[in-house]
C-alpha positions in Angstrom: 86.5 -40.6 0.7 84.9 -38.2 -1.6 83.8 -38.9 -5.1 86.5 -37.1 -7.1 89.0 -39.3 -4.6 87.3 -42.5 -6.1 87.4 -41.5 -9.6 91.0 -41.0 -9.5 92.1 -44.8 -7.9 94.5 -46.5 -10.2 94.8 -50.2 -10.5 96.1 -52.1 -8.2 99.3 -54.5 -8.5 96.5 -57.8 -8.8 94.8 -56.4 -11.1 97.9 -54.8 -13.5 99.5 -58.4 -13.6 96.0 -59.9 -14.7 95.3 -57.7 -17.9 99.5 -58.2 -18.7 98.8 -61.7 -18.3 96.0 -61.1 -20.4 97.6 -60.0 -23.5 101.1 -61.9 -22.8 98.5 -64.9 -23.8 96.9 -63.1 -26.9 100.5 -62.2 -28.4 101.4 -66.0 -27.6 97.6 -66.7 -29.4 98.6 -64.4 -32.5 102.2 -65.0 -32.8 101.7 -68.4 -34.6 99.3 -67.1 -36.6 101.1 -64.4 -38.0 104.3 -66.6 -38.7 102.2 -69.0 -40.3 101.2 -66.1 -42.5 104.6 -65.1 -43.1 105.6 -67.8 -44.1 102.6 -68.4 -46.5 103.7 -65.1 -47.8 107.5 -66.3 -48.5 106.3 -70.0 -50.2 104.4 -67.8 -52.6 107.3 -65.9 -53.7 109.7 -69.0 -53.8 107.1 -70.2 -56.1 107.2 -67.1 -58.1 110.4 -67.2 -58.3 110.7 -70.3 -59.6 107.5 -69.5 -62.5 109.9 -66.6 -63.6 113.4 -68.9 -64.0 110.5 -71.4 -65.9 109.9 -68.3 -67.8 113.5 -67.2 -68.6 114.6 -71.0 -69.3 111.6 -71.3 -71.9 112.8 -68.1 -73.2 116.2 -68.9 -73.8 114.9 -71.9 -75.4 112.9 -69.9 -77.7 116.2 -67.9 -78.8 118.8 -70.6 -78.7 116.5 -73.5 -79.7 118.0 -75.1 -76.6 118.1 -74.9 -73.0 121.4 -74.0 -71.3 124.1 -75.8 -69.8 123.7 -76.9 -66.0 127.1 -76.2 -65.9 129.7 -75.7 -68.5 133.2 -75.2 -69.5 134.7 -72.3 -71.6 134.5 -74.4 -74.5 132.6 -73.1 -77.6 128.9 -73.3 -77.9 129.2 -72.4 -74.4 132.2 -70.1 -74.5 134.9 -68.7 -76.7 137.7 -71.2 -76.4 137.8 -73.9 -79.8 138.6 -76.9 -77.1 138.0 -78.3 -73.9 141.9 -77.5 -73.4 142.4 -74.4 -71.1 138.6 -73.8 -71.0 138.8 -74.0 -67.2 135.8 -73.5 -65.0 132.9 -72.1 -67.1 129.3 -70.8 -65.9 126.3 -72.2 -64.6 122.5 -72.2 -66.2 121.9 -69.1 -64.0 124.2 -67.2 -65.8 123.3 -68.0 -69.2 119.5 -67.0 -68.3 120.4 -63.6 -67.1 119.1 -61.5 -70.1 115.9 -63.2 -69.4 115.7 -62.0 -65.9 116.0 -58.4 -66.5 119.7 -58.7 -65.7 120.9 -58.3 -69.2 123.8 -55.2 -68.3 125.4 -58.0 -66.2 125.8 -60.7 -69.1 126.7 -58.0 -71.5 129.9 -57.6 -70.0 130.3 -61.3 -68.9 133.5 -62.8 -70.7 133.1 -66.2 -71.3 136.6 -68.0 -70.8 139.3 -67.3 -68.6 137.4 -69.7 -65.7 134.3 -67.1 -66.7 132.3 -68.8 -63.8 135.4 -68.8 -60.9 138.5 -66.5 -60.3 137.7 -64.5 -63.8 138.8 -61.1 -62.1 136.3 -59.0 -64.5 133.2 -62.1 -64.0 133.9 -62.1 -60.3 134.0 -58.4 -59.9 130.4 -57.9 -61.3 128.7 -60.3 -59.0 130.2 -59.3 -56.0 127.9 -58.4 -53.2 125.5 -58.7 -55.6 121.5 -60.1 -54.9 119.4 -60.9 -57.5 116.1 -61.4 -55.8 114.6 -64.0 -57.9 117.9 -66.5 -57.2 116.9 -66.4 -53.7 114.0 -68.1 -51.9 113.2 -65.6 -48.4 112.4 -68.7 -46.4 115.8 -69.9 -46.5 118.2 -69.9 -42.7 121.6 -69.4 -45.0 123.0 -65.9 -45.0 123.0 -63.8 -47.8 126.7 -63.8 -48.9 129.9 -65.6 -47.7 133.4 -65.2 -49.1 136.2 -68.2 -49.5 139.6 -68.0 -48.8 140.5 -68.7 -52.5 141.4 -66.6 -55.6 138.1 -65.2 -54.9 139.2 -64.0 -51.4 137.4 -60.9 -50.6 134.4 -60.8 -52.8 131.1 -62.0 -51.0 129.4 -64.5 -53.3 125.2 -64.5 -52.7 123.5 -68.3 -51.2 121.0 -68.4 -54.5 118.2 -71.0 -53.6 117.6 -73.6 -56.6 119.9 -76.0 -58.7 119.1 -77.5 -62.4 118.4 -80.7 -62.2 120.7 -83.1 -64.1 118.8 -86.3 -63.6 118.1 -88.9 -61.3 120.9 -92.1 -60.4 119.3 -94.6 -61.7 118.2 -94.7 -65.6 120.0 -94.4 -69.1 122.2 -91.7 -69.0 124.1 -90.2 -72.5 127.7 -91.3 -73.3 129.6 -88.2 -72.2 127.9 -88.2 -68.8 128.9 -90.3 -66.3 126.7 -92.6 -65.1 128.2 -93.1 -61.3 131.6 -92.0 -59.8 133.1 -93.8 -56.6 135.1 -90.2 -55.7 132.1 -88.3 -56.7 129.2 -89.2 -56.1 126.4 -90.0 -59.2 127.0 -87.9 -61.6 123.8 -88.4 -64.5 122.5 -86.8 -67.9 119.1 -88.1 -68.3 117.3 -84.8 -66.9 117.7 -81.5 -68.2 120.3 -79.0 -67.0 123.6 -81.6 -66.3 127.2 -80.7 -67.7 127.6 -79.4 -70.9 123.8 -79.8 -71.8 122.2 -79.2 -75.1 118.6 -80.8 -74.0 115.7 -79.6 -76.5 112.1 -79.2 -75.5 111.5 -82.2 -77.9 114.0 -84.2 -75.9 111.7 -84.3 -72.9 110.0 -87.6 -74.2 108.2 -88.6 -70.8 106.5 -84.7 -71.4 107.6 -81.4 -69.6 104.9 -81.6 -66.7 106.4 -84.8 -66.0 110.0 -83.6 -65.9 111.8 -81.5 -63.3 113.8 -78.5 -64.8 114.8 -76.7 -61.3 114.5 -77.6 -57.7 114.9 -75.6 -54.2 118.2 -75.9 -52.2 117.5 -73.0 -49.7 118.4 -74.9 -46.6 121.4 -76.5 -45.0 120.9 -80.5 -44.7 122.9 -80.7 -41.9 123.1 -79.4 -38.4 126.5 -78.5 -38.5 129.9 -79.1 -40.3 133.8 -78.7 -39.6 134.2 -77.1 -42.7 131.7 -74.7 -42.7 132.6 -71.1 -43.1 131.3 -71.4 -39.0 133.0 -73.9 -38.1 130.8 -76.5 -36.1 127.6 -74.4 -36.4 125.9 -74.8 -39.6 126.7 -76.1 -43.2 125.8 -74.1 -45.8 125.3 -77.6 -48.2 123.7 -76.7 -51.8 124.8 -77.1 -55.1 127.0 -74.1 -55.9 129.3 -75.8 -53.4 131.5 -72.6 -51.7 132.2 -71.6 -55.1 128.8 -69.0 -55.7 126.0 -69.1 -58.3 127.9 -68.8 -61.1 130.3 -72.2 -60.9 130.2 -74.6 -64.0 132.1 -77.6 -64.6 135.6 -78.3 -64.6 137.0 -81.7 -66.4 133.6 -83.0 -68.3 134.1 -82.3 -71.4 132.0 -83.5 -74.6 133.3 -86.9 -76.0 136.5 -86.7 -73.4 138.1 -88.3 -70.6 137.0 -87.7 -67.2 139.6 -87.0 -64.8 137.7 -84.3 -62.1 133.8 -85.0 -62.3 133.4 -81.7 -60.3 130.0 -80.0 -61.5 128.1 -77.3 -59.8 124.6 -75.3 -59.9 122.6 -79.1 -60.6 122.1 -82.0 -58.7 122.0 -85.5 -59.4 118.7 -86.7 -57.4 119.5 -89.2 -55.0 117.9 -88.6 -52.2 114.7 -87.9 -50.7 113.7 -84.0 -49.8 115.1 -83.0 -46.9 117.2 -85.5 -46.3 118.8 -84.7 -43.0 122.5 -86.1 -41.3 124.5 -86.7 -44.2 128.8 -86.4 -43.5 130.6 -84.3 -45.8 131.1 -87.0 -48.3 132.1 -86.4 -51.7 132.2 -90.0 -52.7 128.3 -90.2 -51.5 127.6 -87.3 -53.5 127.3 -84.4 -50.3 130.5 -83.2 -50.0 130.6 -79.6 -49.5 132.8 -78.6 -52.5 131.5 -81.7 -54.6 127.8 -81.9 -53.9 126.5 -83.5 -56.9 124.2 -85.5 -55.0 123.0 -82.6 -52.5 119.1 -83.2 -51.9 116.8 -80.7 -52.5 115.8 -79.1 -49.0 114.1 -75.9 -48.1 113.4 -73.8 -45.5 109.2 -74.0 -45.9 107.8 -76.4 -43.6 107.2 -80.6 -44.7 108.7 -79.7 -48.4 109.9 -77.9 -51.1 109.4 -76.4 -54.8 109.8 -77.7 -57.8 110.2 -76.4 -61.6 108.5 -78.5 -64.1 109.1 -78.3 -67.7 105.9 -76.9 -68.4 106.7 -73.7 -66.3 104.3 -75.0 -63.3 105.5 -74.7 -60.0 104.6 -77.7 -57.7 105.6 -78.3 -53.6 106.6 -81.9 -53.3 106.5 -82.7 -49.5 109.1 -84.5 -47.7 107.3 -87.5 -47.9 107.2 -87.9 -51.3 108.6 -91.2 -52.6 112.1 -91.5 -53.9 111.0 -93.7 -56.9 108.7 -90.7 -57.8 111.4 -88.1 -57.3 113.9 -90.2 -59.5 111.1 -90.5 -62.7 110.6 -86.5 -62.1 114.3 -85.8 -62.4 114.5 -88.1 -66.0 113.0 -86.7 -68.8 113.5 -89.9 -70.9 112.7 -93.0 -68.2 109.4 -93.4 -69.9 107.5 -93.1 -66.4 104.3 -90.7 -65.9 103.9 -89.4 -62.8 100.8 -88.3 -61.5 100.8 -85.3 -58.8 98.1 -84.8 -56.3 
């Protein structure tokens, strides 16, 4: 064999399957790495999203000399309507914040009454198949829109990722909240965004960084559920129930009687993050269409974000204690909590 010959032999079968080998076990080497940057990459913008909705809360404050509603009715200072009769299904918090999020065209043209936060034809029509990026955390599994087979039939509501948080279950809670609910679930007032709220930064008496304003719901808390909108695969479990970002409250009205405590968009805290295997259960507070107890859950790994009334952003892990969760979620308990 010549010289050119030898200059021109390939590799041979062995020695092919080595360098494959080869890289097959620096791709499985990188692989981890790279997700683990990813998903460093989406926690940071969870957490920016929740610094902006800190933002646009304070703001609102600032022009209303209040926070808004968790969840409302119709009724006037949170709609048009004199009374709590016929004010049907109002909004949520994350409508009320939209000129504050740069989505001001939307609220212009927001009617507020009519069931302004489910069914309104004109209400429904502007959010449908519509994303607003800061309502939505990337890490989360849930899909971006589904639709119900309702009066909203047809329009594709968006999975946003956080809640208000409307207290904790234990505590003093104000006269026209209820303090528990054996159909329900615990239904409280002594955090921040709850039904009909009117909370003042002043009100916050244990101090804003020791008070929870908003927390992450990005993840399903269950591994599957018969009436999820795929049956027996996964159950899309937060606080806006099937209903979409923009559900309020139905029967709680201000100084009334309570014959439906159905509220959406804000959590009662109850349970520990990420608490996992809970039935569809309205009367413990996870039922899928009355989730007033829904834990906060996320996608990121060992925990999720919080909002604190101070506009920090903090990642409480899944091991945090419930007793410290439950003075968090009351701004009145007069507990401190110190965070590492």
């Amino acid at each position: 064999m010549n010289t050119l010959e030898r200059t021109r032999r390939g590799f041979t079968l062995i020695e092919l399957l080595v360098v494959i080998a080869i890289i097959a076990i620096l791709i499985g080497l990188l692989l981890p790495a790279v997700q683990k940057v990813r998903e460093a990459a989406n926690r940071m913008s969870c957490s920016n999203n929740l610094k902006q909705l800190g933002l646009a809360l304070h703001n609102y404050h600032d022009t209303n000399g209040m926070f808004p509603p968790g969840c409302a009715r119709d009724q006037t200072p949170f709609g048009t309507i004199a009374n709590t009769t016929g004010s049907g299904w109002g909004s949520s918090w994350k409508v009320y914040i939209l000129p504050y999020i740069e989505q001001d065209n939307i609220y212009r043209r927001w009617v507020f009454n009519s069931n302004s936060g489910f069914q309104n034809g004109n209400n429904m029509n502007l959010v449908n198949r519509l994303t607003i990026k800061g309502y939505r955390c990337p890490s989360s599994p849930l899909p971006a829109f589904y639709t119900r087979g309702d009066s909203n039939a047809g329009r594709f509501l968006m999975f946003s990722s956080y809640t208000g948080i409307a207290g904790s279950y234990s505590g003093v809670v104000p006269h026209n909240v209820r303090a528990s609910n054996t159909s329900r679930g615990f239904i409280s007032g002594n955090g921040v965004l709850y039904a009909n709220s009117q909370e003042t930064m002043a009100g916050i008496t244990d101090g804003t960084s020791n008070t929870m304003l908003v927390g992450e719901q990005s993840d399903h808390f269950r591994a599957s559920s018969t009436n999820a909108p795929i049956p027996g695969t996964w159950g899309g479990i937060t606080s806006q129930g099937p209903h979409g970002w923009t559900m309020g409250a139905g029967q709680q009205g201000v100084g009334t009687a309570y014959t439906s405590d159905r509220i959406f968009n804000c959590t009662t805290v109850r349970y520990t993050i990420n608490a996992r295997g809970a039935n569809s259960n309205s009367s413990v507070g996870t039922g899928e269409n009355t989730g007033t107890n829904i834990p906060l859950n996320s996608g990121h790994s060992g925990g999720a974000n919080v909002l604190l009334g101070d506009g920090s952003v903090r990642f409480l892990r899944d091991s945090t204690p419930i007793a410290v969760l439950l003075n968090l979620a009351s701004r009145n308990d007069g507990q401190t909590v110190v965070l590492n």
